[in-house]
Every structure is written in structure tokens, then in C-alpha cells.
N, C-alpha and C positions, 0 to 999 in steps of 0.2 A: 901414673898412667892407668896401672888398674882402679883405683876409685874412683877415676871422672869417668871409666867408661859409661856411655850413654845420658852423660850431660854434656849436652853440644859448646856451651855457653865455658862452663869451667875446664873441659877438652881445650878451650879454643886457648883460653886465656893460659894452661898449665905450657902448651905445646909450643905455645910463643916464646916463655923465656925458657924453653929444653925442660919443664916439668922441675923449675925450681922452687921450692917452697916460700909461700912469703910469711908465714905466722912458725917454723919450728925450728929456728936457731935460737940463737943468745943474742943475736943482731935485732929480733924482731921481739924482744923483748919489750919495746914502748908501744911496738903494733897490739900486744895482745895486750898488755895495760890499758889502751886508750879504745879497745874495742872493749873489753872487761866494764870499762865504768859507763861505759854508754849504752851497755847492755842496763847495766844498775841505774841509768835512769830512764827507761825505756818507760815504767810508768809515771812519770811528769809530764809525759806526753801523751798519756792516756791511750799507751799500748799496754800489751798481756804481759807482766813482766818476767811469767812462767815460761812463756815462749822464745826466750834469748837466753841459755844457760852456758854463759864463754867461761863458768869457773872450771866443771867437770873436765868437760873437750879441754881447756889449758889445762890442766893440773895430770888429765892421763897424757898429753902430750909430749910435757917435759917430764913423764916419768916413760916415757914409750923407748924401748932399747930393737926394736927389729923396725926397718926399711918399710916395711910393707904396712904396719900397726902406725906409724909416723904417717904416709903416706893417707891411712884413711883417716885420723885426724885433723889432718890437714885440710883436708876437702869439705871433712864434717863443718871446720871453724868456716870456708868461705863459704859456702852454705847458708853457715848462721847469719855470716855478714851480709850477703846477699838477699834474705829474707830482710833481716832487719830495714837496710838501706830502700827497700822498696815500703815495706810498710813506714817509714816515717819521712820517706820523701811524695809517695803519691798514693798512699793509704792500705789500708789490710783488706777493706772492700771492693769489689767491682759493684761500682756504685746502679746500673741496669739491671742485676740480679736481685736484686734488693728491691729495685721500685723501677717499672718500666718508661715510665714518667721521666726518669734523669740522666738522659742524653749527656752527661759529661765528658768530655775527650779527656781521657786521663792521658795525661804526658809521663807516662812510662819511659823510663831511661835504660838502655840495653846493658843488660849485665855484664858483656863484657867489659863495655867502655867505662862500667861502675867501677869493676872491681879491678882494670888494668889502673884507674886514675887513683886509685887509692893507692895503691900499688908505689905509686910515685910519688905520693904524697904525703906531707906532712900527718901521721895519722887521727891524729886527736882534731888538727886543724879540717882536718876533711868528716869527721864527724859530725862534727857542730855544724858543718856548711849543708849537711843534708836538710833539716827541718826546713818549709817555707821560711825564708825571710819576710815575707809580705807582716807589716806591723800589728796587722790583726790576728795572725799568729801568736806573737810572743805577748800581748797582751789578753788575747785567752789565756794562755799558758800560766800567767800569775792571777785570773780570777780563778782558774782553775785551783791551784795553790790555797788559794786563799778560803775557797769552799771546802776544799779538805778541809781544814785549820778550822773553820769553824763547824764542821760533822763530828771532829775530835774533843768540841766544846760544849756539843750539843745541841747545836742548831741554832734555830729561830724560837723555842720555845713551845708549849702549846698552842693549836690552831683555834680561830675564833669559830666560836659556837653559835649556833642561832640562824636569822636570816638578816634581812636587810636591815643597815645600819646608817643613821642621817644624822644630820646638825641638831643638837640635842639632846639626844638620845641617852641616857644611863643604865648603868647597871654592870654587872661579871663579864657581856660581853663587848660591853666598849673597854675596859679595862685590859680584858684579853687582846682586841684590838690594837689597844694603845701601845700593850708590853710588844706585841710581835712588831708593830711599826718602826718602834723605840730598837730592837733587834736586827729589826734590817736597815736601819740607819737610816730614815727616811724622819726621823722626829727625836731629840733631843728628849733624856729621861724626865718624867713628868709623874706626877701624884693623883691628875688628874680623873674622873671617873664619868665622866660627864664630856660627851664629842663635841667638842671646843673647837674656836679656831685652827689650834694649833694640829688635833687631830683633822678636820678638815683640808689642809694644806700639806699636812703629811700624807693623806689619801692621793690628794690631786698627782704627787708629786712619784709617788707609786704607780696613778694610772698613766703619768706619763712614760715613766719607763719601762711600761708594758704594753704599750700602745690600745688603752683603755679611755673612753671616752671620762674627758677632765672636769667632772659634773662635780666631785668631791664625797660623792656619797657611796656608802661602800652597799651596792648593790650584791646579787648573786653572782656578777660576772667577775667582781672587784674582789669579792670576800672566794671564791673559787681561786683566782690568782694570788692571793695574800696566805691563802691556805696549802700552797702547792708547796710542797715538802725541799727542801734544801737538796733532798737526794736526786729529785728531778729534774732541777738546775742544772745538779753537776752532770746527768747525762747528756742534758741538753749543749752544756758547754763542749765535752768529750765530743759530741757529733760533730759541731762547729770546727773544731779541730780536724775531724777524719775529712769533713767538707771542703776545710783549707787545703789541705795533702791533695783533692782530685783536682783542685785549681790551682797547682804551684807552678805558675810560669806567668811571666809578665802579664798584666792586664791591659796594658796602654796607657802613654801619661793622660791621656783624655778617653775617658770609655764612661759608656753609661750602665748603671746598676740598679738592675731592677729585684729587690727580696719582696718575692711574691708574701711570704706569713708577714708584714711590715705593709701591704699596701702603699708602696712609695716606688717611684723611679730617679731618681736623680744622676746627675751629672757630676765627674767627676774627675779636676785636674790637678797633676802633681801630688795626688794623693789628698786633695782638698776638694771637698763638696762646695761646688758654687751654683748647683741649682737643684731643689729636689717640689717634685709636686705630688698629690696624693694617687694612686691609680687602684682602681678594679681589677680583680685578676676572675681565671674559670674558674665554674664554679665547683662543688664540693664532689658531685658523681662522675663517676670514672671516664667518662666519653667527653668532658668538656675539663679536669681540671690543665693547668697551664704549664706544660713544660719546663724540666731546666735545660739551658743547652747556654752556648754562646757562640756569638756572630756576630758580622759585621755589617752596622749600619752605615748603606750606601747611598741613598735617597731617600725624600718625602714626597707625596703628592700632594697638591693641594684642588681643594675642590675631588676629591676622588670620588671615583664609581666604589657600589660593594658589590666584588663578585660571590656572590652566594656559596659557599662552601655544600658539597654535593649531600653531603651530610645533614647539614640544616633542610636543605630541599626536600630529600629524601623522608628524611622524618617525623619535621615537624610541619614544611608547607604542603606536601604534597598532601595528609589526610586534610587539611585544610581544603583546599581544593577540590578536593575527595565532593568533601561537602556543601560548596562552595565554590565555583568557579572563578569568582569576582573577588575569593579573597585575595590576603598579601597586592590588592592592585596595584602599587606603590610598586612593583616588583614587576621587569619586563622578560618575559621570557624567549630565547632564541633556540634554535635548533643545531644540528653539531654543523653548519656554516653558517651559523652569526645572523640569520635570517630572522627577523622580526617574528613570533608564534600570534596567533590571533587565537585565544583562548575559545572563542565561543565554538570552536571547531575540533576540540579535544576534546575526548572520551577519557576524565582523570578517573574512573573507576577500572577502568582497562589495563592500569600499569598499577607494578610494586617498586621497592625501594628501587630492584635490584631492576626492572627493564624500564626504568621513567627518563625517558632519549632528553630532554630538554636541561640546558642552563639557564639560569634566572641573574638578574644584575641588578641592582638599583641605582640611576643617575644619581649624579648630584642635586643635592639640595638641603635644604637648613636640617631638615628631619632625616635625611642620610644616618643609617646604623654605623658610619665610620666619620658620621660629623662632616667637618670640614678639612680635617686634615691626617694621613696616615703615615707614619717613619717607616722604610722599609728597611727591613735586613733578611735579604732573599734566602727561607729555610724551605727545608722537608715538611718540616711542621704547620706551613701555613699559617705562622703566627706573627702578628708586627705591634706597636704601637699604635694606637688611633686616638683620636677625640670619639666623643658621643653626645649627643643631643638629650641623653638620661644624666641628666647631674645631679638629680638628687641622689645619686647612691652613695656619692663621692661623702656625705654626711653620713654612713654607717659606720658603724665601728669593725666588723667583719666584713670587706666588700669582695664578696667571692661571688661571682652571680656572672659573668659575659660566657662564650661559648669557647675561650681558651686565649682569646688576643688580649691585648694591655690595656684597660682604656686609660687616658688619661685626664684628669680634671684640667690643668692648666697647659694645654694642646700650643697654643700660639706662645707662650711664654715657649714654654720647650725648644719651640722651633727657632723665636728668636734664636735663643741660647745658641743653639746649632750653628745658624745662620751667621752670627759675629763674627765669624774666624775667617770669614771670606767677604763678608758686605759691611761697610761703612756703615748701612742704612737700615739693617733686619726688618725692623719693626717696617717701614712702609715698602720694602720688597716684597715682604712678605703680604701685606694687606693690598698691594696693587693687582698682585695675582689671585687672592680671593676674590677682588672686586670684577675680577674679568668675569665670573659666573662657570669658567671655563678649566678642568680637568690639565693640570700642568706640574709637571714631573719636576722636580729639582733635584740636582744631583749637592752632592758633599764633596767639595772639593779635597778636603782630607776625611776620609769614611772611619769611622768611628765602631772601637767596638764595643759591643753590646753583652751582658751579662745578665741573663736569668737564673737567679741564684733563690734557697731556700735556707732561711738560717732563723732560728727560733731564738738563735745565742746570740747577741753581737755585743763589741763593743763600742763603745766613744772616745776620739785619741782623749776629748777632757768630759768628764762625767760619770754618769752613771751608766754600771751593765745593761742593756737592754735584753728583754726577755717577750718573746711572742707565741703567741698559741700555736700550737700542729696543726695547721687547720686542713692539709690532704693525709696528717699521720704519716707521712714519711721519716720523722727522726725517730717516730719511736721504731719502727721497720728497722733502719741503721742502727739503733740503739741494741735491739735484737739480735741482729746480724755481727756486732762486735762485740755484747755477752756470750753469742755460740762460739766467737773466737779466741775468749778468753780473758777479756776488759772485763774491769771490776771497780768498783767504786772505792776508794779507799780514805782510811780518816789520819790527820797528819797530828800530830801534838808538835809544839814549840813552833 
């Protein structure tokens, strides 16, 4: 009772069963064994493994001879357990400290109810049930493994020297080339010296799994990624993990996942990807890049208005205007009741960001900035799905450039997709209410949730690791943030 004073949580839990000990009998002997070795694999999971020490706390426990010395050991060991069970069930970060950007709802689980259910349970079996189950979990967890293993072997080798590298080409650093491709398993050992077929297909097969335009030729962007050190991998996998932990709770057998560093949104049921198309996300400066959060998609409109986000108005059309009355024409503006503005009777030098009274909309039409058709999943964020009438961007290999929403390249495919689970007919439901000309809301009879996630790590249940660029530097921020906590990168032999 003295050592939980002023921990509400282990007060609450000691005072329930009369301030019974659960870790300092001879009874709970498999308890403090099975917390012991879960402690010792705390880094497989790419926690601190400094920061879980159950040998000391057990070993003065069962040498503790007074009431009182028992008493604060005991508190000390749920403590540990208490720390450990939240960092490897929903992470060591609070993922908004770290980047303001990552609206994540951590599903934090109440410590009592953590540590009465253990309590009850099997110990070792309720250990192992803490980590996500979700399957992307456990298969970081052995490329994790397996990057150890090979840091302990020495890597990938020396990185290639030089600049851009093509079909052809000879010399020390196609050779260097060839060894480091031949090392990360992308091309069978070869004598080669001269960029061959063989190296050229190993290139491709590299920019595939890096999401690098499939040209074959190892550019600055190609030989930048093929040079990026083994060690950077693994932190990148380590984050992907701590990223797992803020999302461990059901996703939906049908929910859609959009990895803004991947440029892709796809759909995804029973754990099987059955539709994915390529998308745009915001861009790189801090006022437009695109949130993480997750939400549920409850409708589409088709034919939609864009209602101008006040922001856009504010700062990019309003000096426009400034200058220009007749600019943005395309753009109808009203007044705070909906009342039509006739431009040539406004003084746009007169107002600043902060006193310009008018909203601006644009109808529908083929040039519409939201295309022809938008997914809604009603946030704070003002962020949704859309088509765009810019498709050429959907051809870059970086596509960070919109003002925070999703765009997508293949908009009506999507929506098909959507639409099947309730219509016989998607495809010409769907094209009859485009054909109307006319702004019409369609609801999702089962609403769907939605996932903006950021993962530079992932894997494929068959394949190869996938690996993508930082491109808002948010994993290296978390990478930061769980070196100050005491992750460390570690090399394995055997």
C-alpha cells in the first residue's frame, strides 16, 4: 500500500485483490520467468533493451527478507511490466510530438485492465499476445532479423562511386555496381564488368522495389538508393514497427490504404489487395503536406463542386485578384449568405488574408480541380479523395505537389470498386450520374474505413522488402525520437 501510494492505476489494481502480491511468491515463479525473457527479447522488437531490467528487481526480490523492501519491489516489477506492455503493444512514442502532421488515435489500453488480465492469465501466453498481430508486423520483425544478420556480416559491401550508370557502360564502377546488386540479391554472382543485360534487369528490379522509375538505368536518384547504407534500412524497418504499435486494432475486413511515401491508394479485402491505383499526395512545405489520420469513408459525389479552402483563397487567389480582378474566373464567389458577388464592385486591395468576407466555389465541369468525382470521409482535416483533370503528374516518380487531399489517377475505376458491393451494375450507375451534368451525392451502403498511413518500410506477404524515400522526413523525426529513448541498432551473428 505504501509503494503504490500515488499511482492511481496500481492503487487501484493492488487494493482490488487486498494488496496481494502477484510477482513475490514461489507461486509466481513462471510469472517472473516469462516476464524475465520477454524482457530479453524486448530488442527483436526494436525496443531499448536497457529499459526492461526484470533480472536485478527479480533477484533483490527473492533475496528481500522485510514486508516493506518486498512491498517496493513488487511495484517496481509491475511498473516495468506496465511500461513494457504499453511500449510494445501501442508504442514508446506519442506519435503528434514528434510530427504535428500524425493525427494517429493511439488505442492505448488502461492499465489497470492490462495488468488485472495478466493477472489471470496464462503469463508467457499473454506476453506474446501483446505485439500487433496484424501480419505486417511479424514479417518486419524477421526482415528486421535478418538486417541484423547481415550488419554482423558486413553489409552490402562498398557503395558505387561515380555518377550515372547506363547499358554499356564499363569500368571499377559498374563492377562496384554489379558486386552491391549481387549483395542485395537482386542479380545472381557474375564476372561481369561491362552493364549487361543482366545488370540492367537487376537495376529495374531494384527500382521496382523502391518505387524508382523502371528505366533500367542507374541514374542519381537510382545509384542515391542502391548506396543508402544497410544501417538506414534497419531504422527505417524499426520505425515501421513503432508505426505498427500506433495502429494495433482492427483495420476492417474492407478498408482502404493509402502510404502517402508509395504514392498509391488501394483497396483492401480480407487482407488482400484487390484494387490499387497510383495517387498524388501534398506537397513538400509545411502548410500543404497531407496528413496521417484514419476515417471513415461514407460517400462520393459525383460531378462535385470545389469549395475553395479559405486558405487557398486567402493566399494564393486573393493577391491574384489583388492584381487582377477577372483572375481565377473559373471561380464564383459568394458572400457569408450564399449570395452570388459581382466582382467588378469589390475593392480586392481593401482586404487582407485575415478581413477578405467572401467564399469562392467552382461548379462542376471537365476542368473542375476535383475532376469529376470526390470520396468523402468527413474530417477536421478537410482532406478526401478526388480525381483531377492534371494527369500528367500521375507519370512522376515523386508525386507530392496537391494542397493536402489524395488525388487519384484511376477516380472511376475506384469508385467502380466501391460501388460493387451494392450495385449489380457499378460501372453504368456510375456513368449515368456523370452523364446527368448534375452534382449527386452517393452514399456507401457499408462505409468503409480509410487509412493515411506513412511507411518508408513495408513488406509483401510474396516478395520483395519495399523501401521508399522520407519525402516529409517524418521517420527520420521518429527514428530521433526512439534513439533519445534508447533504440539502438544492433548487429546479430548466426
Amino acid at each position: 500500500a505504501q509503494a503504490v501510494a500515488g499511482d492511481r492505476d496500481l492503487a487501484a489494481f493492488y487494493s482490488e485483490r487486498n494488496f496481494e502480491g502477484i510477482w513475490s511468491t514461489s507461486a509466481d515463479r513462471s510469472r517472473r520467468a516469462a516476464l524475465k525473457a520477454a524482457f530479453d527479447a524486448a530488442a527483436d522488437h526494436g525496443l531499448p533493451a536497457d529499459s526492461y531490467d526484470a533480472d536485478d528487481l527479480i533477484a533483490r526480490l527473492e533475496a528481500a527478507t522485510s514486508p516493506e523492501m518486498q512491498g517496493r519491489l513488487e511495484v517496481a516489477l509491475s511498473r516495468q511490466f506496465l511500461d513494457y506492455a504499453r511500449d510494445i503493444q501501442t508504442g514508446m512514442i506519442t506519435p503528434q510530438r514528434v510530427d504535428p502532421a500524425i493525427h494517429r488515435q493511439v488505442p492505448y489500453r488502461s492499465p489497470v485492465s492490462t495488468i488485472r488480465a495478466f493477472s489471470q492469465s496464462s503469463p508467457a501466453a499473454f506476453l506474446r499476445a501483446l505485439p500487433p498481430s496484424a501480419p505486417e508486423y511479424g514479417r518486419l520483425m524477421n526482415e528486421k532479423a535478418q538486417m541484423e544478420r547481415l550488419l554482423a556480416a558486413g553489409g552490402w559491401g562498398p557503395t558505387v562511386p561515380g555518377g550515372k550508370l547506363e547499358r554499356g557502360a564499363s569500368g571499377a564502377a559498374v563492377v562496384a555496381l554489379r558486386n552491391r546488386l549481387t549483395a542485395m540479391g537482386f542479380m545472381p554472382a557474375s564476372n561481369t564488368q561491362t552493364y549487361d543485360d543482366a545488370i540492367f534487369n537487376a537495376v529495374q528490379q531494384f527500382q521496382l522495389a523502391h518505387g524508382l522509375a523502371t528505366d533500367g538505368t542507374a541514374g542519381t536518384g537510382t545509384l542515391a538508393e542502391i548506396n543508402t547504407s544497410p544501417e538506414r534500412r534497419l531504422q527505417s524497418i524499426i520505425v515501421a514497427m513503432e508505426r505498427e504499435r500506433w495502429i494495433n486494432r482492427p483495420r476492417g475486413q474492407r478498408h482502404i490504404w493509402v502510404n502517402l511515401t508509395d504514392f498509391t491508394a488501394k483497396i483492401i479485402d480480407n487482407g488482400v489487395e484487390t484494387f490499387s491505383t497510383r495517387s498524388v499526395v501534398g506537397a513538400r512545405d509545411r502548410e500543404r503536406v497531407t496528413p496521417e489520420f484514419s476515417d471513415v469513408m461514407e460517400f462520393m459525389v459525383i460531378n462535385p463542386s470545389w469549395y475553395v479552402p479559405r486558405s487557398i483563397i486567402t493566399k494564393e487567389f486573393l493577391p491574384q485578384l489583388q492584381g487582377n480582378p477577372n483572375a481565377v474566373n473559373n471561380l464564383i464567389m459568394t458572400d457569408s449568405s450564399g449570395r452570388v458577388v459581382d466582382r467588378t464592385t469589390v475593392d480586392f486591395g481593401s482586404f487582407t488574408e485575415e478581413t477578405f468576407p467572401f467564399s469562392m466555389r467552382e461548379p462542376p465541369n471537365q476542368g473542375n480541380a476535383l475532376g469529376l468525382v470526390k470520396f468523402m470521409f468527413p474530417n477536421r482535416h478537410n482532406i478526401y479523395l478526388h480525381d483531377t483533370p492534371s494527369k500528367s503528374l500521375f507519370g512522376r516518380e515523386v508525386r507530392a505537389f496537391s494542397h493536402g487531399c489524395i488525388r487519384l489517377a484511376d477516380p472511376f475505376d475506384f469508385a467502380y470498386a466501391l460501388l460493387a458491393k451494392q450495385n449489380s451494375n457499378p460501372q453504368e450507375f456510375f456513368q449515368s450520374n456523370l452523364r446527368s451534368g448534375v452534382e449527386r451525392r452517393i452514399d456507401l451502403v457499408d462505409p468503409v474505413p480509410v487509412h493515411l498511413v506513412y511507411r518508408t518500410a513495408y513488406t509483401q506477404a510474396e516478395g520483395r522488402m519495399q523501401y521508399r524515400r522520407d519525402i516529409y522526413r517524418r521517420d527520420e523525426r521518429i527514428w530521433n525520437a526512439l534513439a533519445r529513448e534508447g533504440v539502438a541498432l544492433r548487429a546479430i551473428r548466426g
